[in-house]
Backbone bond lengths (Angstrom), bond angles and torsions (degrees), N, CA, C in turn:
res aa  C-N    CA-C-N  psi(-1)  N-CA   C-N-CA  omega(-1)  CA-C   N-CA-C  phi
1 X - - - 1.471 - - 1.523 110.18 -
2 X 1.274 112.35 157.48 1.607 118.80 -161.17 1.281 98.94 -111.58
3 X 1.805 138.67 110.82 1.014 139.77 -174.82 1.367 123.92 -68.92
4 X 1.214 155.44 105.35 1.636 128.52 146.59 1.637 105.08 18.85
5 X 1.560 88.10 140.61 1.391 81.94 159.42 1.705 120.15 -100.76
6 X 1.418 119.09 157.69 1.357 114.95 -144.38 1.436 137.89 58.77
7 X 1.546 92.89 29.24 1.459 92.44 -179.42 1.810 106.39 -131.73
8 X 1.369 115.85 129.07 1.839 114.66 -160.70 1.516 97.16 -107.26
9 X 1.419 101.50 130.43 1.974 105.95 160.71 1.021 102.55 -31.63
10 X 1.369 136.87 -74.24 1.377 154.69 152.67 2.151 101.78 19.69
11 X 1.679 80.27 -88.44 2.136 81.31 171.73 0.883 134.82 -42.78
12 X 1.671 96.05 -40.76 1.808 115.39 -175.35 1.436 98.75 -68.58
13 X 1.545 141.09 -58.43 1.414 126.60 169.93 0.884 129.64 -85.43
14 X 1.490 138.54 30.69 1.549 144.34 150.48 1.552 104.41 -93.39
15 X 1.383 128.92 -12.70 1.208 118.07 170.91 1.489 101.07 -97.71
16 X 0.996 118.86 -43.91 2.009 119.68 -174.72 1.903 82.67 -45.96
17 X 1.578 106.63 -86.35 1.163 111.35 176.86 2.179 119.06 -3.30
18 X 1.135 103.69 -58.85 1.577 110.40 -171.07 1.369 105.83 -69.74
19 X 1.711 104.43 -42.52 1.761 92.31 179.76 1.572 113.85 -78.32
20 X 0.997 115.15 -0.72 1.679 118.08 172.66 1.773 108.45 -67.72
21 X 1.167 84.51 -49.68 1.882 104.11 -158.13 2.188 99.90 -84.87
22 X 1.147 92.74 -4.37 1.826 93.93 -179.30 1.726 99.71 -76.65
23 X 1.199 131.15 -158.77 1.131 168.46 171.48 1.670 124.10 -164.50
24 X 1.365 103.80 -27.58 1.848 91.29 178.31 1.959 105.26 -128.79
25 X 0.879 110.65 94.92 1.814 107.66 -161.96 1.552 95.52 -93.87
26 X 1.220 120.03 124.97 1.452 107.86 168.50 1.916 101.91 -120.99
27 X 1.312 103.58 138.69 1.785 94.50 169.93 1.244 123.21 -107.07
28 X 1.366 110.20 146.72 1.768 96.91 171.70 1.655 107.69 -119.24
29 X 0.883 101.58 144.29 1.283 104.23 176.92 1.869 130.93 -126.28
30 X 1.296 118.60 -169.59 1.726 105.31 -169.73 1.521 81.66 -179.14
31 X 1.528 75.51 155.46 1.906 100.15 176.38 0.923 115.37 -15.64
32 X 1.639 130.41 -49.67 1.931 126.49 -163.48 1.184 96.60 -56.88
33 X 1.697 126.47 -37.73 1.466 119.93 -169.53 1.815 113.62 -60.41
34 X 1.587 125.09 -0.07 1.272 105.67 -162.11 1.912 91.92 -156.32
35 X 1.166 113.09 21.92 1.744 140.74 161.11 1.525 88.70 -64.79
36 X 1.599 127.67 -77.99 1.346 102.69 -149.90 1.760 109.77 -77.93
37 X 1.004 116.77 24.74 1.692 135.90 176.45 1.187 99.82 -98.06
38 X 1.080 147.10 20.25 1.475 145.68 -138.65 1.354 136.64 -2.60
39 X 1.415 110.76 49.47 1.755 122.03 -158.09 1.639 87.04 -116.07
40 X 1.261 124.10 97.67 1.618 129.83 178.69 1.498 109.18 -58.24
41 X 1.276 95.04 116.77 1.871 102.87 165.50 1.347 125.81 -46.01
42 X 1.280 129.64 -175.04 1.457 129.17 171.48 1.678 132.06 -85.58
43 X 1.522 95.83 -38.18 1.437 107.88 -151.82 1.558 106.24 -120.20
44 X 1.617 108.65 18.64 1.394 91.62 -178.80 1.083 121.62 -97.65
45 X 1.507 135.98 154.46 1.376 112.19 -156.71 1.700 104.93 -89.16
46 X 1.551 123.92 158.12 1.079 132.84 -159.80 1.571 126.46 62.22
47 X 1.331 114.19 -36.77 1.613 126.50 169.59 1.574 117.73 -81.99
48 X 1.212 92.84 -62.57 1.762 105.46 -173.97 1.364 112.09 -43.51
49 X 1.056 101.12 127.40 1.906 131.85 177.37 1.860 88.13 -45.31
50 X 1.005 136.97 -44.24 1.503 119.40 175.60 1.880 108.37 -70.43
51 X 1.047 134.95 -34.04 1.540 130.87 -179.78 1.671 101.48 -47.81
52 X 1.492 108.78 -34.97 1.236 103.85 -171.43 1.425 113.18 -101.62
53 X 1.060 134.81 -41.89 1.725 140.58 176.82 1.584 95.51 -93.03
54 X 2.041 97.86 162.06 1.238 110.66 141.89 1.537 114.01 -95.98
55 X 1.564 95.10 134.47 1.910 100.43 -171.77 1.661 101.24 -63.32
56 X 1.740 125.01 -42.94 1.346 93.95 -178.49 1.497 126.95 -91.03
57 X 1.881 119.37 23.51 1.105 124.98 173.11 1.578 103.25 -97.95
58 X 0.942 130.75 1.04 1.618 138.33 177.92 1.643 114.55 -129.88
59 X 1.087 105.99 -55.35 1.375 107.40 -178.72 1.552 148.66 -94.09
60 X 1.838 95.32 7.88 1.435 100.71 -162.37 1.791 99.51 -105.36
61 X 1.389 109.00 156.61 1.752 118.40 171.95 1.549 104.36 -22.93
62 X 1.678 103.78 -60.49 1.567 97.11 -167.50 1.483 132.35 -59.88
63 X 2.059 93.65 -28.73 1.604 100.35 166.18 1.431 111.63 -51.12
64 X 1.255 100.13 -64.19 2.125 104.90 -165.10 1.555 86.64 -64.44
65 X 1.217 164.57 -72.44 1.556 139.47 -157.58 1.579 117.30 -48.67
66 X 1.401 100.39 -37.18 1.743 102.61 -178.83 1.232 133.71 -117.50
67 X 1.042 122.53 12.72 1.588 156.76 175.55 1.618 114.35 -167.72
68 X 0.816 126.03 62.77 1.981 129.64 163.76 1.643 120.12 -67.82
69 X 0.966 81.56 -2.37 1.635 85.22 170.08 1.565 109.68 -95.09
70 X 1.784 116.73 -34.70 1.522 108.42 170.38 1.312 108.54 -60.70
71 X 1.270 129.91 -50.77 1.234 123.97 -169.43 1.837 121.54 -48.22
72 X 2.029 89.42 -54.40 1.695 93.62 178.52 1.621 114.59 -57.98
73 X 1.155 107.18 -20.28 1.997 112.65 -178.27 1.619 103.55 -81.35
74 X 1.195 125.45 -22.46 1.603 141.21 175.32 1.369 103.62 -78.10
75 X 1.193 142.10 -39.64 1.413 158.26 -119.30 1.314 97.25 -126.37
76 X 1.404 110.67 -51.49 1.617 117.67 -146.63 1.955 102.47 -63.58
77 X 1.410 113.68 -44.46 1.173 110.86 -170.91 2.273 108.18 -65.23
78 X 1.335 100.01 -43.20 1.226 102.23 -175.55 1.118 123.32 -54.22
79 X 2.003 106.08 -45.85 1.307 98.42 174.53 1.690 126.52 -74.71
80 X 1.409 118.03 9.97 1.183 128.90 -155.79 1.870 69.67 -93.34
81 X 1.267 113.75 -77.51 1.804 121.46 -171.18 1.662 97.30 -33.50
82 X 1.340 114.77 -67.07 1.686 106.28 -173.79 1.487 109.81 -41.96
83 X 1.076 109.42 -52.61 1.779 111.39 -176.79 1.191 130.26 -45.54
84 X 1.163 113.45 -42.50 1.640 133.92 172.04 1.485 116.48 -93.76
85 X 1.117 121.54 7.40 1.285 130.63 172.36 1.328 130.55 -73.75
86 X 0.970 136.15 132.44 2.034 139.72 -172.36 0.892 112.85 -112.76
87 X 0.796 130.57 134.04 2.096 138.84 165.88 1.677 128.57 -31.74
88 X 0.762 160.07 103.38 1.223 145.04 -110.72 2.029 95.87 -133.52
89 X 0.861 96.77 -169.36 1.882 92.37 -169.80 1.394 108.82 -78.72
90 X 1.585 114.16 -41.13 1.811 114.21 155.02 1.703 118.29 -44.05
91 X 1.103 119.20 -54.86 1.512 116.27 -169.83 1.838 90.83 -60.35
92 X 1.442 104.49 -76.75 1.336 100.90 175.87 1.808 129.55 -5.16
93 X 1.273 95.03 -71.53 1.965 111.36 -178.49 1.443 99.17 -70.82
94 X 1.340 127.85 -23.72 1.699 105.19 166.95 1.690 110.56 -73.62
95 X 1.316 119.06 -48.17 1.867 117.37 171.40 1.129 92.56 -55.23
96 X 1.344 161.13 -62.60 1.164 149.97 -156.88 1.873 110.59 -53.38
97 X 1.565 114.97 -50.17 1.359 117.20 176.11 1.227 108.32 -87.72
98 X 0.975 142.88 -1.68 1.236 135.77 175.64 2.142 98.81 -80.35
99 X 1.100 80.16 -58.21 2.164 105.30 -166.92 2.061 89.68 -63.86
100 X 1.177 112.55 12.13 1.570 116.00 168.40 1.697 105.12 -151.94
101 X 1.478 108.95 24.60 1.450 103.42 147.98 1.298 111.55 71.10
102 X 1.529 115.73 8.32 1.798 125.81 176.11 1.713 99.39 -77.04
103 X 1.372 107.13 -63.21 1.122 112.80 -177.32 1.966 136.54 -102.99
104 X 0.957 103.58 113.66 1.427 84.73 -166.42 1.618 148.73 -107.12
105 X 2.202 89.70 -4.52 1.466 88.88 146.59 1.450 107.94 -150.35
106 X 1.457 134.42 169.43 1.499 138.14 176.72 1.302 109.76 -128.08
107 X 1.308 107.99 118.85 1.461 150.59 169.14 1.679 105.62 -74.63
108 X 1.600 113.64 97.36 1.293 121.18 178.93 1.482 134.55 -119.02
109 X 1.490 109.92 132.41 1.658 95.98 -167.58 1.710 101.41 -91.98
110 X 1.294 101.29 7.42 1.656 97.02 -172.98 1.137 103.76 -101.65
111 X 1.806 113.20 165.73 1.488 140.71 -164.43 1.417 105.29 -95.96
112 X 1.463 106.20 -14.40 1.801 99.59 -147.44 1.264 117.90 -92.49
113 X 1.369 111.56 4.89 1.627 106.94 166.75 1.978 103.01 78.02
114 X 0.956 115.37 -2.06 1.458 113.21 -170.31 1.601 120.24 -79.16
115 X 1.383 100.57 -35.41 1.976 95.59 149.55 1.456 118.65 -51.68
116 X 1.034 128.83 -48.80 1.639 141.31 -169.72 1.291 91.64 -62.94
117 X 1.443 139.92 -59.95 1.624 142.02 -161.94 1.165 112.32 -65.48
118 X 1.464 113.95 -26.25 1.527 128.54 -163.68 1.860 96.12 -98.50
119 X 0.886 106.06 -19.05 1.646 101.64 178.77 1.491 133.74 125.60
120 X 1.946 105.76 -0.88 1.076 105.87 -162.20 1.046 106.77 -106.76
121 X 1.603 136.98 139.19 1.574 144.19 -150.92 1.610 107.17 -114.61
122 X 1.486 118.69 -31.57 1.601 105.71 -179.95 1.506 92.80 -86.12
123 X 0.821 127.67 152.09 1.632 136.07 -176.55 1.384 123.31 179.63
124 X 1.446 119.72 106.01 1.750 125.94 -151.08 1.570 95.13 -117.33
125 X 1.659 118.41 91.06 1.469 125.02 -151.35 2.137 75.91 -97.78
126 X 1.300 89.08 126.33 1.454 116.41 176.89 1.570 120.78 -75.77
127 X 1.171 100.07 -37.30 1.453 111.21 -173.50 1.559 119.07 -146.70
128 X 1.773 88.20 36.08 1.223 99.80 163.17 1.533 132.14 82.24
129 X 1.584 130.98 176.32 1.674 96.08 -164.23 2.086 87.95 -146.35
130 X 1.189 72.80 169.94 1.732 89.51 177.81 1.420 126.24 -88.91
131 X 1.605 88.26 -4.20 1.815 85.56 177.06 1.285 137.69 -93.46
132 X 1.449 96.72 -0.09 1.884 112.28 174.19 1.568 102.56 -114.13
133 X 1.209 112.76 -176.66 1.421 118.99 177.88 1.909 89.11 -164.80
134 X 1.667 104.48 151.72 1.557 99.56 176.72 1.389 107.99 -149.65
135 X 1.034 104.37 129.82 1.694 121.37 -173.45 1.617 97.06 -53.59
136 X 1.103 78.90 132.23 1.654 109.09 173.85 1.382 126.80 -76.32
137 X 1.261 114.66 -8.51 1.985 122.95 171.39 1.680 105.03 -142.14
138 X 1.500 125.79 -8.15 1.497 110.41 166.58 1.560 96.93 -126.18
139 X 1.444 129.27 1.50 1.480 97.77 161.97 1.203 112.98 103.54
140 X 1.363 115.60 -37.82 1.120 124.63 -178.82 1.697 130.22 -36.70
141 X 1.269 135.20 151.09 1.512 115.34 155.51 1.488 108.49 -122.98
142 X 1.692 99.60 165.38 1.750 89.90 -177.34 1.600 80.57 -153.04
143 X 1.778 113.96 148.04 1.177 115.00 170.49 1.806 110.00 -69.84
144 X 1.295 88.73 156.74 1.254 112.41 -163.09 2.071 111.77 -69.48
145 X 1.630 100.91 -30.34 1.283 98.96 156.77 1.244 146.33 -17.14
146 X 1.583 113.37 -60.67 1.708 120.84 175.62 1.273 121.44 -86.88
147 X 1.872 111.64 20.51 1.206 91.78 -171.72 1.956 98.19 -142.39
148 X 1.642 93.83 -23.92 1.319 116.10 169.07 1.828 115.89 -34.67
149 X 1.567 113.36 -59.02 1.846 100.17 -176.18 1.376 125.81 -53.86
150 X 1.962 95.40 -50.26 1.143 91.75 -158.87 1.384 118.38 -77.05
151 X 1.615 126.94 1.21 1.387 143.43 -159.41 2.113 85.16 -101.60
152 X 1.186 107.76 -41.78 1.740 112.78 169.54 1.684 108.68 -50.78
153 X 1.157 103.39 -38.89 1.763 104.20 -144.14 1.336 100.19 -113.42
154 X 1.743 130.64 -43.88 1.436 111.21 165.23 1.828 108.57 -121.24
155 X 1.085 110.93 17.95 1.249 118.83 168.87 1.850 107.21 71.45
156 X 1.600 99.15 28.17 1.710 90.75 163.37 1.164 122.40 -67.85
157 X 1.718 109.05 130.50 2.053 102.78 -178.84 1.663 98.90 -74.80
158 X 1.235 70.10 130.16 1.972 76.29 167.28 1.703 119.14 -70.58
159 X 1.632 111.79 134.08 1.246 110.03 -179.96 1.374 92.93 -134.67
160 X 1.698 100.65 173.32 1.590 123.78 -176.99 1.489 118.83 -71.83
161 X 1.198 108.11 116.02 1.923 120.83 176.46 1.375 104.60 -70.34
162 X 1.719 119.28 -18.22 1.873 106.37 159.46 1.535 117.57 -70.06
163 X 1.591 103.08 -48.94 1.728 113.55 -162.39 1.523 118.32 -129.99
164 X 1.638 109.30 -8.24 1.307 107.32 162.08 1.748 108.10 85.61
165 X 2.032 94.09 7.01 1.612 78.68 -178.53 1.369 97.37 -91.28
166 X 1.447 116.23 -178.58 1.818 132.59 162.54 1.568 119.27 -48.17
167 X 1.006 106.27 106.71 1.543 105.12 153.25 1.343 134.37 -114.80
168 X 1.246 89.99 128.52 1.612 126.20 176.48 1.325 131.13 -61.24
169 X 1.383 123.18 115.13 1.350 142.83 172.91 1.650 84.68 -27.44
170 X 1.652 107.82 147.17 1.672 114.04 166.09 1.695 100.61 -114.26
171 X 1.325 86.76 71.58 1.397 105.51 151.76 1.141 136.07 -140.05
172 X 1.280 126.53 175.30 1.700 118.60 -154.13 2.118 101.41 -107.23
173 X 1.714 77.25 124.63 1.663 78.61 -164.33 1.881 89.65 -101.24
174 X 1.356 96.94 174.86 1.674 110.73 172.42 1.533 101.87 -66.14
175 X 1.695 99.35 131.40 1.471 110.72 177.98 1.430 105.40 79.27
176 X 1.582 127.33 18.33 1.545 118.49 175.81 1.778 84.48 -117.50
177 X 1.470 111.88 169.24 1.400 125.99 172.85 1.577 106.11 -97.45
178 X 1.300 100.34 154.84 1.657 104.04 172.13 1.119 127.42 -65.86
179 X 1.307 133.82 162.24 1.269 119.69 169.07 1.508 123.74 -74.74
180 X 1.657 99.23 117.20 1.474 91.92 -161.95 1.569 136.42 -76.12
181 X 1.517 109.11 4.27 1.015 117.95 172.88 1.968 110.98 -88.70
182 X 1.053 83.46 -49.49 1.472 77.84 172.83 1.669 134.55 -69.17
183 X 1.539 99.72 -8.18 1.849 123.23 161.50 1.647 95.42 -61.92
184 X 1.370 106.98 -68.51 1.712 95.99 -173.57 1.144 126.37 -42.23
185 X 1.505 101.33 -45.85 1.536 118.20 -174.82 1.537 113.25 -41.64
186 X 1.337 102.63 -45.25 1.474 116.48 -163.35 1.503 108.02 -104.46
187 X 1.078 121.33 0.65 1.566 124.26 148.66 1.353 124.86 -82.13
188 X 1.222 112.06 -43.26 1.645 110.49 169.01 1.325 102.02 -85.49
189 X 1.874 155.91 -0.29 1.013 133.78 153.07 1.440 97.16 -61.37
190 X 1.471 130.54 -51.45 1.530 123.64 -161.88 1.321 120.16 -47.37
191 X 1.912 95.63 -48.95 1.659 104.01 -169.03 1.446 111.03 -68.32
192 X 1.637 119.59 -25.57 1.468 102.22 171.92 1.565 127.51 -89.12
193 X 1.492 112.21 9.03 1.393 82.29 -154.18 1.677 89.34 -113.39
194 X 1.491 106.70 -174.00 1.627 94.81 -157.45 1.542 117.50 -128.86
195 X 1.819 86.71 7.48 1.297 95.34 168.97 1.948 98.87 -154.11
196 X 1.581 111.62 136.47 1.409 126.21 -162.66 1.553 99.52 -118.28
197 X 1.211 120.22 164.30 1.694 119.37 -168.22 1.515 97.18 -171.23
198 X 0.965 111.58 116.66 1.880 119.91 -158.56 1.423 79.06 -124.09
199 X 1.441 102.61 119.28 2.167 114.72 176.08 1.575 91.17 -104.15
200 X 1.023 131.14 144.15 1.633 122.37 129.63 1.435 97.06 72.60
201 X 1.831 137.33 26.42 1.267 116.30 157.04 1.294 106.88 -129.87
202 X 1.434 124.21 147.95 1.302 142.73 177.55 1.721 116.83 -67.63
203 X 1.532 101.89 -22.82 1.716 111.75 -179.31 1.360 100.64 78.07
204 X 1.309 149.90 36.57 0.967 126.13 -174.89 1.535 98.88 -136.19
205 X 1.151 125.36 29.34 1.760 100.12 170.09 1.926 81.31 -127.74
206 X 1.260 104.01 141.08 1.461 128.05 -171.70 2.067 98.08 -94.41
207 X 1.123 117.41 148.03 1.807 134.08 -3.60 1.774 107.90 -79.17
208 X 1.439 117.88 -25.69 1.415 119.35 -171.11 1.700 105.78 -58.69
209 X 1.180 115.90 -11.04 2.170 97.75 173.65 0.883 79.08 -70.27
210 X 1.638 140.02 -64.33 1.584 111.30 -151.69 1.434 148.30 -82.31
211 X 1.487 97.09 17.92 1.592 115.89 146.67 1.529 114.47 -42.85
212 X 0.985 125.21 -90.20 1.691 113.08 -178.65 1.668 126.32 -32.80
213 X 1.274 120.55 -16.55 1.457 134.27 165.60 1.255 108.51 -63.82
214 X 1.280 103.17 -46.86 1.936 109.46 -155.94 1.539 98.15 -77.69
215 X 1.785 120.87 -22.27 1.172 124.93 -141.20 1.948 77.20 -99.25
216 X 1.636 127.24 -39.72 0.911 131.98 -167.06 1.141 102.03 -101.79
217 X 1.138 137.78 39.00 1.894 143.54 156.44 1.489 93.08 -104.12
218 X 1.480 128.44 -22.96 1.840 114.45 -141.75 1.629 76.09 -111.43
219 X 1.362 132.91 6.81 1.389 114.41 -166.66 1.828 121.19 91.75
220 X 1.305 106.65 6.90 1.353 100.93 -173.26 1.801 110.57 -85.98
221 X 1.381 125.36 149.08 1.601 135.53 179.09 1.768 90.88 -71.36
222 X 1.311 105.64 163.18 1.371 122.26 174.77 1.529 111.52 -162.53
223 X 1.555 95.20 145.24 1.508 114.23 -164.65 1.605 112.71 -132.71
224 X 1.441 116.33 104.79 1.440 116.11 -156.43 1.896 102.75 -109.45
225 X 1.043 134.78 105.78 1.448 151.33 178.96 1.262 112.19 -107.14
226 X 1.190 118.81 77.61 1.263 145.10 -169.78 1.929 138.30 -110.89
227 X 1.085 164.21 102.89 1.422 157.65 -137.22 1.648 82.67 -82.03
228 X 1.270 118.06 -57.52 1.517 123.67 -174.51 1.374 128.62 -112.34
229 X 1.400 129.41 171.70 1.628 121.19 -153.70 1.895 77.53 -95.64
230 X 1.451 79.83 162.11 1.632 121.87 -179.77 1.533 126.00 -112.32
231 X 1.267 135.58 138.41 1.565 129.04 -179.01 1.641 100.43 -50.15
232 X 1.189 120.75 -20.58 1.520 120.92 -165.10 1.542 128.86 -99.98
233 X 1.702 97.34 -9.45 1.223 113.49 -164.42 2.064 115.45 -55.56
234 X 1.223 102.22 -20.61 1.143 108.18 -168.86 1.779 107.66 -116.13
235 X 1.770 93.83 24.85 1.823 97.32 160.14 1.748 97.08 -128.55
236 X 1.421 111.47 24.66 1.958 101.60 -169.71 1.380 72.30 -102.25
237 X 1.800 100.64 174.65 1.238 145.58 168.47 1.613 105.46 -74.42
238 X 1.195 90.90 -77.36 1.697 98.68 163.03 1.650 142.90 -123.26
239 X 1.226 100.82 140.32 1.736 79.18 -174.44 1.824 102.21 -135.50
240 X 1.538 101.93 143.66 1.497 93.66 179.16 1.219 88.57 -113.54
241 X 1.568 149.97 -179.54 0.955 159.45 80.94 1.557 146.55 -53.21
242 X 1.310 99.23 64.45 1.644 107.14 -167.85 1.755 105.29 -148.38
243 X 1.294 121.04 137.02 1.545 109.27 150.45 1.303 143.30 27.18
244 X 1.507 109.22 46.99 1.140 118.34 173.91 1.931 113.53 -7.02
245 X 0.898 109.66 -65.17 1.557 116.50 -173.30 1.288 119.01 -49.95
246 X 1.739 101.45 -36.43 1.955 100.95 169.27 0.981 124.82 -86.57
247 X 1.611 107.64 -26.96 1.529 112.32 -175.69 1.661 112.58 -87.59
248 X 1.245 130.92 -7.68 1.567 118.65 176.08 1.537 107.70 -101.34
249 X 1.138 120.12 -45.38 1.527 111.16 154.20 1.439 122.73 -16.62
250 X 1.224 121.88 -49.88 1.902 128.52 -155.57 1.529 76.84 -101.84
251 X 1.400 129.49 -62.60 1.218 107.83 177.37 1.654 152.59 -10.20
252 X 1.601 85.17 -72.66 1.550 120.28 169.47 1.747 116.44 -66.54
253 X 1.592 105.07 -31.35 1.752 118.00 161.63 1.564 106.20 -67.49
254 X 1.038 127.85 -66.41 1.590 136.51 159.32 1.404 102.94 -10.93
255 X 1.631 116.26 -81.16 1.649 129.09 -166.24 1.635 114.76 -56.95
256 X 1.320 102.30 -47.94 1.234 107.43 171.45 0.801 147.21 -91.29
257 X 1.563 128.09 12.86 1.440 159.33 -169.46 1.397 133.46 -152.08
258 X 1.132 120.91 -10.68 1.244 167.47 -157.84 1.817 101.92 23.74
């Protein structure tokens, strides 16, 4: 097999190696994990959905309360990419270690449901998911199904069949709080487990970078697979910098096959 360049057998089996020898693996992951799915990240420069928008003129609580129509016209193309999107060979090799007991939960900053498609069942969605939507004056939620095409295809905003108000993507906009159950969730996955593996995130949107800290205060190994360097890169065990999608595949073949 033909490596990346900058990338050593060496990395590739000191990480197989770590997930062998763990017992509690938790992953976190970020946009790079779902780039080669063609769902564009945020922050990259020239590509990233921020080069082109301001995130709190499109994307924040106050946009969708006082203009929701910028947001759904901001929205409309992405969620069209999330929708049509497939699981890619990374999502894949995490259901694969998980569904053999390597890994046992994933910590996600993405919307797109693409761990779930790919097979994987513990899944601690950070910032929320695309498959509900919830009325905005009764509360309500409704899956995102009956309302998802036609909001793709002629850009109708979806409203409530009780009260006719707006409902809102259940996802976490600028100026909204996380979901706080699933913050815990994914703080006490960090603090116990004893080995962390960050696919596809840059570390940089706060409080979820600092999951891998909390995970590496308690004594836990860490494994950073990344396109670009990280505040952390120089407290992991190992770090490649290449293609999430090629490099956890051979990985997860590595761990589980040796």
């Amino acid at each position: 097999m033909t490596l990346p360049s900058g990338t050593t057998p060496t990395a590739l089996d000191d990480a197989a190696q770590l997930f062998r020898q763990s017992k509690r693996v938790v992953v976190l992951t970020g946009a790079g994990i779902s780039t080669p799915s063609g769902i564009p990240d945020f922050r990259s420069e020239g590509s990233g959905l921020w080069s082109r928008d301001e995130p709190m003129e499109v994307a924040s609580l106050n946009t969708f309360r006082t203009h929701p129509e910028r947001f759904f016209n901001w929205f409309r193309p992405l969620a069209g990419q999330i929708f049509n999107a497939r699981p890619n060979p990374a999502h894949e090799a995490l259901a694969e270690l998980e569904r053999a007991g390597i890994a046992q939960t994933i910590v996600t900053q993405n919307i797109d449901g693409l761990h779930q498609k790919a097979g994987s069942r513990h899944v601690i969605e950070m910032h929320g998911t695309m498959k509900t939507l919830s009325c905005t004056s009764c509360f309500r939620q409704f899956e995102s199904t009956s309302y998802i095409s036609a909001f793709i295809e002629n850009g109708s905003i979806p409203t409530c069949p009780s009260c006719n108000g707006i409902l809102k993507p259940d996802v976490i906009l600028f100026g909204e709080q996380l979901p706080q159950a699933a913050w815990f969730e994914s703080q006490s996955a960090a603090r116990q487990c004893d080995l962390m593996l960050v696919a596809g995130s840059s570390l940089e949107v706060l409080p979820v970078a600092g999951l891998p800290m909390q995970a590496l205060d308690r004594g836990a190994h860490l494994i950073i697979l990344n396109n670009t360097p990280t505040y952390l890169n120089v407290r992991a065990d190992v770090v490649i910098m290449d293609d999430v999608a090629t490099i956890l595949p051979d990985i997860a073949k590595r761990a589980l096959h040796g």
